[in-house]
PDB file with one MODEL, atoms N, CA, C and O in Angstrom:
MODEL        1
ATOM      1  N   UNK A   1     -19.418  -4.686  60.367  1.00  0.00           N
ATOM      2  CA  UNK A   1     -18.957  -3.450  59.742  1.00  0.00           C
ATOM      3  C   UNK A   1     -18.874  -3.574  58.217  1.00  0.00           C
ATOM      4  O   UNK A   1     -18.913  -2.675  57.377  1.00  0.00           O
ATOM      5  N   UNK A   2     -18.792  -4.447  58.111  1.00  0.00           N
ATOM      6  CA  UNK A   2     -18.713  -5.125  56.297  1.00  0.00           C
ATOM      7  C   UNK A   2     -19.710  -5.995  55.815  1.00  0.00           C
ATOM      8  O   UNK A   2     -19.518  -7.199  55.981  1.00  0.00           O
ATOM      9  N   UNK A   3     -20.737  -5.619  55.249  1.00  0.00           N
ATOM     10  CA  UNK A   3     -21.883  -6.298  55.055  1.00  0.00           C
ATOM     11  C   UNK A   3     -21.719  -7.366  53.661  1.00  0.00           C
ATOM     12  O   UNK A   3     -22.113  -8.529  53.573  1.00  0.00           O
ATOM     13  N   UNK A   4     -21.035  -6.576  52.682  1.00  0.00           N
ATOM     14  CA  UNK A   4     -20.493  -7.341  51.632  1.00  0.00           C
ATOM     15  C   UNK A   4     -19.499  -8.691  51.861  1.00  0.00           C
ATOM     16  O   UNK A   4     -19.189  -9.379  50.887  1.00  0.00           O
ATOM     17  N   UNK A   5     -18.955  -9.065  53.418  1.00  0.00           N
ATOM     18  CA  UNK A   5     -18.505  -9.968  53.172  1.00  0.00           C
ATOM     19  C   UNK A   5     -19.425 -11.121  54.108  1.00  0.00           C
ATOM     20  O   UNK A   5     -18.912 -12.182  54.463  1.00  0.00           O
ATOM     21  N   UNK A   6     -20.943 -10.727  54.470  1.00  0.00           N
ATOM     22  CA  UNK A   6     -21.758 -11.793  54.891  1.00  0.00           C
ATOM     23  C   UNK A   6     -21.975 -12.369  53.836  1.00  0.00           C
ATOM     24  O   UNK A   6     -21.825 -12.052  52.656  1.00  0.00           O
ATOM     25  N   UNK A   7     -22.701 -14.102  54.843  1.00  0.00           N
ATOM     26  CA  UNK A   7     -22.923 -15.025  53.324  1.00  0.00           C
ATOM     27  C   UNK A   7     -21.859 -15.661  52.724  1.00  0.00           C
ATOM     28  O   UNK A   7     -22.026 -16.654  52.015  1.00  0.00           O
ATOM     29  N   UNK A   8     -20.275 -14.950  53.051  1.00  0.00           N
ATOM     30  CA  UNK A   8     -18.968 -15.960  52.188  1.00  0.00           C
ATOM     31  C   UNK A   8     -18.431 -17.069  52.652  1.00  0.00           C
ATOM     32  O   UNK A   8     -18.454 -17.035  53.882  1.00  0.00           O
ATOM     33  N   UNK A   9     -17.877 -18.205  52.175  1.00  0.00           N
ATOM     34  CA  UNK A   9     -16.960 -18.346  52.802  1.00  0.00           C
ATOM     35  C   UNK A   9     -15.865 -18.507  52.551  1.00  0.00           C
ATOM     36  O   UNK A   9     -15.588 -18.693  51.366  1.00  0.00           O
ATOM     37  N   UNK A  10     -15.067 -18.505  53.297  1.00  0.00           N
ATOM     38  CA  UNK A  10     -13.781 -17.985  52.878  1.00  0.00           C
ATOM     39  C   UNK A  10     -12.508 -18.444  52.923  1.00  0.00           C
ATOM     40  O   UNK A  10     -11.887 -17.828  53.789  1.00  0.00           O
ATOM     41  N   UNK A  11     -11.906 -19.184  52.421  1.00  0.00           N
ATOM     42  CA  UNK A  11     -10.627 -20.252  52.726  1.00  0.00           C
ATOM     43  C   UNK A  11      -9.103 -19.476  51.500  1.00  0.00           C
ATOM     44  O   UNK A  11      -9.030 -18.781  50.486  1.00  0.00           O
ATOM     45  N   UNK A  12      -8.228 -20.134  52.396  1.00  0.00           N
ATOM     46  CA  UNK A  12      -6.964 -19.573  51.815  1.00  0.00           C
ATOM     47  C   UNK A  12      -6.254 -21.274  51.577  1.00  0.00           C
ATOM     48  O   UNK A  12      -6.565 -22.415  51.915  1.00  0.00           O
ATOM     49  N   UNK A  13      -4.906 -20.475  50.626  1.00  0.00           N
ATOM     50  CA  UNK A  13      -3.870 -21.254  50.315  1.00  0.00           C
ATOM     51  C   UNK A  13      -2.557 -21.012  51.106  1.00  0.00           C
ATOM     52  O   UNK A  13      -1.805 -20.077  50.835  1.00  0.00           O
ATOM     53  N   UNK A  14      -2.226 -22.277  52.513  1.00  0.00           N
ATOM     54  CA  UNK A  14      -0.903 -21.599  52.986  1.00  0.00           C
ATOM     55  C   UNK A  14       0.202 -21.694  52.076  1.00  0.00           C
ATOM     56  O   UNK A  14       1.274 -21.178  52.392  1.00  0.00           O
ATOM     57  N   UNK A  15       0.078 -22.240  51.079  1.00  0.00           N
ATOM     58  CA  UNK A  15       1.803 -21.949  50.091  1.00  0.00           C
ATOM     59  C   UNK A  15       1.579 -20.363  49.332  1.00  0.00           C
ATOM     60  O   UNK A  15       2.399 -19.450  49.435  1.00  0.00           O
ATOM     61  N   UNK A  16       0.439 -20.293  48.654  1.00  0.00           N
ATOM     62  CA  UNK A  16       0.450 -19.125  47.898  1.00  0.00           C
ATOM     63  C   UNK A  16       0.202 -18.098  49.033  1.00  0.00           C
ATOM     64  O   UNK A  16       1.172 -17.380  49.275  1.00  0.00           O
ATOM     65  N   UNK A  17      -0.783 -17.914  49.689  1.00  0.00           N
ATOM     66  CA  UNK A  17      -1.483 -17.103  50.558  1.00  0.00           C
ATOM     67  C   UNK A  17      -2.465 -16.362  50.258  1.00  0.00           C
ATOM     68  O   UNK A  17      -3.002 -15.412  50.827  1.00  0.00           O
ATOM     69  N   UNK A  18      -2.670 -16.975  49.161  1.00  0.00           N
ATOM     70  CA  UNK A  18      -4.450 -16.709  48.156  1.00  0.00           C
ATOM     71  C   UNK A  18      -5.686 -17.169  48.817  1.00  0.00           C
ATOM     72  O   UNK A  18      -6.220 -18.248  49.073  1.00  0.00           O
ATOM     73  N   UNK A  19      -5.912 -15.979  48.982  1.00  0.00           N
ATOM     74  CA  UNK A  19      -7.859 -16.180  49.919  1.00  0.00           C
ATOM     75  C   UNK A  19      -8.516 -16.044  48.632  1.00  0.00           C
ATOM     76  O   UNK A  19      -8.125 -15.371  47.678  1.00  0.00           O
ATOM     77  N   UNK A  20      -9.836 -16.949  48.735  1.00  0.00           N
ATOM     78  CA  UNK A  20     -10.901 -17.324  47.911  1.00  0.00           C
ATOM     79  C   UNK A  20     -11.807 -17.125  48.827  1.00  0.00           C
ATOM     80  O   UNK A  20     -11.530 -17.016  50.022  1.00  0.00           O
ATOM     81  N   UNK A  21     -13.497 -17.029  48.135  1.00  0.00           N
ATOM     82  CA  UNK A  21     -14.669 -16.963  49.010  1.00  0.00           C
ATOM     83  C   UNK A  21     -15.403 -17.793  48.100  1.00  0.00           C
ATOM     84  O   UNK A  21     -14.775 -18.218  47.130  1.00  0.00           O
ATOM     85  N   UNK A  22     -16.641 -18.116  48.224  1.00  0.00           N
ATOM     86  CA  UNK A  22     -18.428 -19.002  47.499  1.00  0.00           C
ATOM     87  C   UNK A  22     -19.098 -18.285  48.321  1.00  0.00           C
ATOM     88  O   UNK A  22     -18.670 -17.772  49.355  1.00  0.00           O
ATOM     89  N   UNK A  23     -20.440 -18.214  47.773  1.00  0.00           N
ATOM     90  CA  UNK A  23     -21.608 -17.780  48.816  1.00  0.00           C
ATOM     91  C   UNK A  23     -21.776 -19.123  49.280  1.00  0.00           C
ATOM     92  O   UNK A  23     -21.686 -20.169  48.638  1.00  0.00           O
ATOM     93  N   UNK A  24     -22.094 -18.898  50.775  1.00  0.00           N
ATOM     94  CA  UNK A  24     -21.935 -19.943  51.476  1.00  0.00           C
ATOM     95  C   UNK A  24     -23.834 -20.665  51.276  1.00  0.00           C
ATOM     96  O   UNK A  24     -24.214 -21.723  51.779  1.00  0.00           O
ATOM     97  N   UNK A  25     -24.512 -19.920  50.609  1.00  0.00           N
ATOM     98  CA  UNK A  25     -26.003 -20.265  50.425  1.00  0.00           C
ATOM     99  C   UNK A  25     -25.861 -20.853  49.109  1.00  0.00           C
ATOM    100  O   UNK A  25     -26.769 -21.629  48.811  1.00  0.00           O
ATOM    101  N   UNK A  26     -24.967 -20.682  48.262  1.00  0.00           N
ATOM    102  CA  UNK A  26     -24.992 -20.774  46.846  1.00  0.00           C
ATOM    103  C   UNK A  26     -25.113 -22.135  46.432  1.00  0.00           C
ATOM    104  O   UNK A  26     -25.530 -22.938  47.267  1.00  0.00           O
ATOM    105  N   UNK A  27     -24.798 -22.562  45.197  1.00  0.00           N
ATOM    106  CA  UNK A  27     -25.071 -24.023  44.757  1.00  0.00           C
ATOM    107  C   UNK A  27     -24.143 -24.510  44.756  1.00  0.00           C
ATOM    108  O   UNK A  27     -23.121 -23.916  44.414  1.00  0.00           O
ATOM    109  N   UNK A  28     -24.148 -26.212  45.268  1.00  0.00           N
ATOM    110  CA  UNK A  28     -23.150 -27.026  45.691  1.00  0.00           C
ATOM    111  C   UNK A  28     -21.883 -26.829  44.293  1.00  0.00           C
ATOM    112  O   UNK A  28     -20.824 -27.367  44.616  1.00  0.00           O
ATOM    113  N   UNK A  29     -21.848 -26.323  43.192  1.00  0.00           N
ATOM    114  CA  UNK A  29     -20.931 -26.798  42.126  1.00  0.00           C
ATOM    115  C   UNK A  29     -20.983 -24.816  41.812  1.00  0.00           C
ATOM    116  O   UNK A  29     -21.897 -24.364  41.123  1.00  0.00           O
ATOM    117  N   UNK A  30     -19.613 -23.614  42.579  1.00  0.00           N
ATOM    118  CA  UNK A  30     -19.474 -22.573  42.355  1.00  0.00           C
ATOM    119  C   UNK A  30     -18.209 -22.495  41.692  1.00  0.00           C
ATOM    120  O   UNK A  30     -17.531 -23.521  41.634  1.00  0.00           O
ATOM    121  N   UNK A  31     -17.735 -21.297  41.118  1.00  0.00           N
ATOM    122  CA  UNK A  31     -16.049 -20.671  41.054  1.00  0.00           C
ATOM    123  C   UNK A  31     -15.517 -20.125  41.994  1.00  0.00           C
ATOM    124  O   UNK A  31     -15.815 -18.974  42.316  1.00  0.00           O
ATOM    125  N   UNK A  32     -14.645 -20.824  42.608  1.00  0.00           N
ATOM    126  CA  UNK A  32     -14.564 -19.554  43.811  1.00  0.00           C
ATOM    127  C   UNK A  32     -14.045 -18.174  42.925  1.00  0.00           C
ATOM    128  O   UNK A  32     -13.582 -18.074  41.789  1.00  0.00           O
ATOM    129  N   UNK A  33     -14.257 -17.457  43.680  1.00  0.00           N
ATOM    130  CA  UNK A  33     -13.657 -15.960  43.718  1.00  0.00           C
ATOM    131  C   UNK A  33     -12.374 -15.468  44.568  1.00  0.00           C
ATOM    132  O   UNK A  33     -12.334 -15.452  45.798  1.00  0.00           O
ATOM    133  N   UNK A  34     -11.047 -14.959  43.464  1.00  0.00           N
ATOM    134  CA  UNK A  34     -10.059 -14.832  44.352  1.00  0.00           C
ATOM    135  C   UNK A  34     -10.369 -13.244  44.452  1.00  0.00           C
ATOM    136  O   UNK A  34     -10.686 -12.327  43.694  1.00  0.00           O
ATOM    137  N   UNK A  35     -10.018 -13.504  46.194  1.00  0.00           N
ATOM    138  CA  UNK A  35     -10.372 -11.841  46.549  1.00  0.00           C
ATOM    139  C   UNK A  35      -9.108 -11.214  46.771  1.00  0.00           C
ATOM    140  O   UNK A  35      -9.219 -10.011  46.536  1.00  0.00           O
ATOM    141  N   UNK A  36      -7.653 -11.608  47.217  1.00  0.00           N
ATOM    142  CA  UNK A  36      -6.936 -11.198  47.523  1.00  0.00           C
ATOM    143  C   UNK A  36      -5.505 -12.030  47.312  1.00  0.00           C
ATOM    144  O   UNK A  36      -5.635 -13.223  47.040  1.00  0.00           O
ATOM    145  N   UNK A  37      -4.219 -11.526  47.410  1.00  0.00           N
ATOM    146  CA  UNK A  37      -3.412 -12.477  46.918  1.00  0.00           C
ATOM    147  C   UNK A  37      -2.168 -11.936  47.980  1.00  0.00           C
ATOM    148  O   UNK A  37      -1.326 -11.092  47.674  1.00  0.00           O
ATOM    149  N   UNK A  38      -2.275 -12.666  49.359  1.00  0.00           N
ATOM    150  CA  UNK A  38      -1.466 -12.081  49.635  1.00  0.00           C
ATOM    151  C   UNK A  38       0.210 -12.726  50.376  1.00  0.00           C
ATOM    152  O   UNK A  38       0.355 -13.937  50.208  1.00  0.00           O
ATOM    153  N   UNK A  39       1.341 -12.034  51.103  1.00  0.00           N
ATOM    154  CA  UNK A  39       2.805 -12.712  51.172  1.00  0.00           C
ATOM    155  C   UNK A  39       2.280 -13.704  52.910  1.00  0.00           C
ATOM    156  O   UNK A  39       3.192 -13.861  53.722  1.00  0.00           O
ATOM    157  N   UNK A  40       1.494 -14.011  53.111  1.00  0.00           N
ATOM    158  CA  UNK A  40       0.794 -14.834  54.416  1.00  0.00           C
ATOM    159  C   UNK A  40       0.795 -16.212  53.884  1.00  0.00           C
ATOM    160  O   UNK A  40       0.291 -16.638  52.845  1.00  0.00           O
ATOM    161  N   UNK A  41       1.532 -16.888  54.898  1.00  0.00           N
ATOM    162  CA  UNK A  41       1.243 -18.553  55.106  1.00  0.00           C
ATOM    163  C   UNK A  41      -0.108 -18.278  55.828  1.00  0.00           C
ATOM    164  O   UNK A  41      -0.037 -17.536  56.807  1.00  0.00           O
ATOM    165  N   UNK A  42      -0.991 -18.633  55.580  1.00  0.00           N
ATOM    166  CA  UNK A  42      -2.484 -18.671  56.216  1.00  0.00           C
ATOM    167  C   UNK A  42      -2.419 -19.762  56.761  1.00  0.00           C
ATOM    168  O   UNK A  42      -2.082 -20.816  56.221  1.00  0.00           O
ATOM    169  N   UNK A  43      -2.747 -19.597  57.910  1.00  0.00           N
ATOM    170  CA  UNK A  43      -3.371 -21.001  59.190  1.00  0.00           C
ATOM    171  C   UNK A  43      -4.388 -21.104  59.475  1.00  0.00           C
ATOM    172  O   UNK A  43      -4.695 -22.288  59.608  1.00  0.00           O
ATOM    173  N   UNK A  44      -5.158 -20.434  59.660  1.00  0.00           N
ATOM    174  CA  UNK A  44      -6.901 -20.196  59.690  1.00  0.00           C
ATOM    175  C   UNK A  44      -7.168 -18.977  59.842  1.00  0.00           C
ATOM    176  O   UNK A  44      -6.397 -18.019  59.783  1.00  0.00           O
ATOM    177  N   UNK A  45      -8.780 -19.009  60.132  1.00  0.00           N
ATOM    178  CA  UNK A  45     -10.325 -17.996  59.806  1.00  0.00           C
ATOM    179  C   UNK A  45     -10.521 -18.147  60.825  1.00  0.00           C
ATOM    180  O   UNK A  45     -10.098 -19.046  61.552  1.00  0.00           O
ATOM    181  N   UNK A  46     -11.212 -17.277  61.071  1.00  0.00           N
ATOM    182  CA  UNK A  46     -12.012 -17.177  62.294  1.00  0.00           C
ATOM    183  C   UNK A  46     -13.064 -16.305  62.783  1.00  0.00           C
ATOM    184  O   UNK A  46     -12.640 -15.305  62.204  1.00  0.00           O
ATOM    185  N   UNK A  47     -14.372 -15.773  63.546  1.00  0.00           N
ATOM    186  CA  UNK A  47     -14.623 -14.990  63.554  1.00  0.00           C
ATOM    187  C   UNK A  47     -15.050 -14.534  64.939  1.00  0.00           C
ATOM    188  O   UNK A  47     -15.229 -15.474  65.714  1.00  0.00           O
ATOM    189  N   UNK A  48     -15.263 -13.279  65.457  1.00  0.00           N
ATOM    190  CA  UNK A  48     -14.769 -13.052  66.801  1.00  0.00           C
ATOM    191  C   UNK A  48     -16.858 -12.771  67.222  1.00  0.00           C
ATOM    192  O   UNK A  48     -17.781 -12.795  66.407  1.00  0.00           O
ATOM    193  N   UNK A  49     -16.919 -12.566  68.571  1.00  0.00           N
ATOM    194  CA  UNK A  49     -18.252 -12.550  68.911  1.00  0.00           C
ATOM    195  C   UNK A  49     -19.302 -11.331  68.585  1.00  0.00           C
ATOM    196  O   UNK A  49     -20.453 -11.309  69.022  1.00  0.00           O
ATOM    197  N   UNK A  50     -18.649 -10.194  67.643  1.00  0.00           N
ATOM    198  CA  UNK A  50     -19.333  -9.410  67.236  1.00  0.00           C
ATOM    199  C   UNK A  50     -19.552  -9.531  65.845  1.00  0.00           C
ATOM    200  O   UNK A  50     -20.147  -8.588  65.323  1.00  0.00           O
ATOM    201  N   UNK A  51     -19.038 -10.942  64.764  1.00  0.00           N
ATOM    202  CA  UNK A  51     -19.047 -11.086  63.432  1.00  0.00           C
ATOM    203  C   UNK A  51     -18.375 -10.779  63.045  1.00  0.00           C
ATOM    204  O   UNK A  51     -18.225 -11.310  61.945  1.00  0.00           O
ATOM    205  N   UNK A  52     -17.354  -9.770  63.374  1.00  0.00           N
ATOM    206  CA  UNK A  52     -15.890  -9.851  62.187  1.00  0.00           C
ATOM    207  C   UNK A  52     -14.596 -10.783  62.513  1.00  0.00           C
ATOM    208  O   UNK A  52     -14.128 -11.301  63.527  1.00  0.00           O
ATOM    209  N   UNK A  53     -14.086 -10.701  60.424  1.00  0.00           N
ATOM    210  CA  UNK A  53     -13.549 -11.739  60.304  1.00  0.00           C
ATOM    211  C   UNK A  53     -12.005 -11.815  60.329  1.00  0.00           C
ATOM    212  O   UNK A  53     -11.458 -10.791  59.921  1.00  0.00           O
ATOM    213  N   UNK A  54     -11.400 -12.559  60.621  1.00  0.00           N
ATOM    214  CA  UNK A  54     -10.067 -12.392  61.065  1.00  0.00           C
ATOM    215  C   UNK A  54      -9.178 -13.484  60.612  1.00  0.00           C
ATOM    216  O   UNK A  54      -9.408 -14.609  61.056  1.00  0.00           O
ATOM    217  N   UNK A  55      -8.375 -13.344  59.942  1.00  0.00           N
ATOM    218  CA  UNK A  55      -7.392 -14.563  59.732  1.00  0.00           C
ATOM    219  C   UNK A  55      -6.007 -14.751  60.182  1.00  0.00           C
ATOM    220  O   UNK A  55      -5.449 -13.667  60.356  1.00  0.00           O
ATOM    221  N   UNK A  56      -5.410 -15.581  60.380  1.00  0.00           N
ATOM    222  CA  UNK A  56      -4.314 -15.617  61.052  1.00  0.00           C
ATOM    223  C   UNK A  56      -2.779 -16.472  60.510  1.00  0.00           C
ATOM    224  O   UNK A  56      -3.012 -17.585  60.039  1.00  0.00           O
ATOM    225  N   UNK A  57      -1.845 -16.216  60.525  1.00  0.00           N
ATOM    226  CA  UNK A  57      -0.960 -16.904  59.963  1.00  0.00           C
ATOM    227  C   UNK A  57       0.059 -17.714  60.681  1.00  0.00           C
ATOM    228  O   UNK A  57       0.021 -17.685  61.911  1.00  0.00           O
ATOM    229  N   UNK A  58       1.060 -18.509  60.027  1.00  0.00           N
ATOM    230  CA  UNK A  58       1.691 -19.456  60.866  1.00  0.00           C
ATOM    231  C   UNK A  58       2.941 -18.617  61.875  1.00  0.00           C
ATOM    232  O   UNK A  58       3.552 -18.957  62.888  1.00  0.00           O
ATOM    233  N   UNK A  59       2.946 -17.419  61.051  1.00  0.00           N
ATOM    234  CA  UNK A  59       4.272 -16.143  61.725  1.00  0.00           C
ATOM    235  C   UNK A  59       3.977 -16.023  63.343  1.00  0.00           C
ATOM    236  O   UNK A  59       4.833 -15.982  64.227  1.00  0.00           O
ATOM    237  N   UNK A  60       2.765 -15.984  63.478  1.00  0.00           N
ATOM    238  CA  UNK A  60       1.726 -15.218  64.763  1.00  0.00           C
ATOM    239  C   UNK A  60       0.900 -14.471  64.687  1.00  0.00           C
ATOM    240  O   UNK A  60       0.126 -14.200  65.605  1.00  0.00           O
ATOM    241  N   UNK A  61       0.893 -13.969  63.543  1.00  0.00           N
ATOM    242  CA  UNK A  61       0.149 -12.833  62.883  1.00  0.00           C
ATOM    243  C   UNK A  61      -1.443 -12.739  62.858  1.00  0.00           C
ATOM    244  O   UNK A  61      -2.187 -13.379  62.115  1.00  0.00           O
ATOM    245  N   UNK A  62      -1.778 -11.880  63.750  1.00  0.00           N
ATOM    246  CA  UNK A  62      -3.594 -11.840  63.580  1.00  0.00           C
ATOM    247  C   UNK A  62      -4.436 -10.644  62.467  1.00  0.00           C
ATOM    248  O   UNK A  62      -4.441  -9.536  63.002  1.00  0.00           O
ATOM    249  N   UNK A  63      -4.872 -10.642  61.587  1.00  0.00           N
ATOM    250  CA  UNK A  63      -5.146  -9.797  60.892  1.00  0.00           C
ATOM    251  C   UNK A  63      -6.913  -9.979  60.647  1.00  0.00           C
ATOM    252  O   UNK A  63      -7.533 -10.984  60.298  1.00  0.00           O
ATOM    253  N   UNK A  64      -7.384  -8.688  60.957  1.00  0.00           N
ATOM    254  CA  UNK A  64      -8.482  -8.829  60.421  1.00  0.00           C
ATOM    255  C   UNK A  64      -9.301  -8.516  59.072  1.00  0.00           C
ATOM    256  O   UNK A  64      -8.728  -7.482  58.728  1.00  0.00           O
ATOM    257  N   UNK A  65      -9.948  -8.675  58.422  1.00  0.00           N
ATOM    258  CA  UNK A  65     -10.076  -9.335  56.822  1.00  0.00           C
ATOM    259  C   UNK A  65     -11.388  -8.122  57.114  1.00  0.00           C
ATOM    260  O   UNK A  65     -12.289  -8.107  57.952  1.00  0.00           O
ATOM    261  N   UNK A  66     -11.043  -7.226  56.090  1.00  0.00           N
ATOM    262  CA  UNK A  66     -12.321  -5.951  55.333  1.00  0.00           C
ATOM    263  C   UNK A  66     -12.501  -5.824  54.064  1.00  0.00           C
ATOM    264  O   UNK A  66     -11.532  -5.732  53.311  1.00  0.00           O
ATOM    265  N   UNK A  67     -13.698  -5.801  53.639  1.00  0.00           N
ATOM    266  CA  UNK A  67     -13.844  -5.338  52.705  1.00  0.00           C
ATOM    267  C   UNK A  67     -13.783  -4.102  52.301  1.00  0.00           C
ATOM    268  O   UNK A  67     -14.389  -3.165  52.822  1.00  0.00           O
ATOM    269  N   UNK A  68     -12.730  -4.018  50.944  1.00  0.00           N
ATOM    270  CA  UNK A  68     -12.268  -3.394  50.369  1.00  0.00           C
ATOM    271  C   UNK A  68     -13.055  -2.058  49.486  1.00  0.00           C
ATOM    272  O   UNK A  68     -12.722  -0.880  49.349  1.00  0.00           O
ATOM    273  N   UNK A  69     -14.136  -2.778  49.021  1.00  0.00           N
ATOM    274  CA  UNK A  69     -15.172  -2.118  48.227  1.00  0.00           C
ATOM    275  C   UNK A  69     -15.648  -0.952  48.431  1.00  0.00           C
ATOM    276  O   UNK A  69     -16.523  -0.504  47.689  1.00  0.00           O
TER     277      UNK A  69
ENDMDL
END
């Protein structure tokens, strides 16, 4: 459903709860890009069998991740 977020990848910070992405094709030495900054202890990514992406936190919390654009 979100074509802009193929190609990323995408890792968070569980203290801050700052998600970053790289093109996952891109060159070994990138900036990441902060896409979002949010109040989530992040525990992982994940993605479900139709390609969208979903992250989850240490609360229980399942949320799935759209682009905004």
């Amino acid at each position: 459903d979100y074509p802009g977020l193929v190609g990323l990848y995408f890792f968070g910070d569980y203290c801050s709860g700052r998600i970053w992405s790289v093109a996952a094709a891109g060159p070994s030495s990138q900036e990441p890009v902060e896409l979002l900054d949010t109040n989530h202890s992040i525990s992982s990514f994940g993605e479900s069998e139709d390609g969208e992406l979903y992250m989850t936190d240490l609360g229980g919390t399942l949320l799935r991740v759209v682009d905004s654009s």
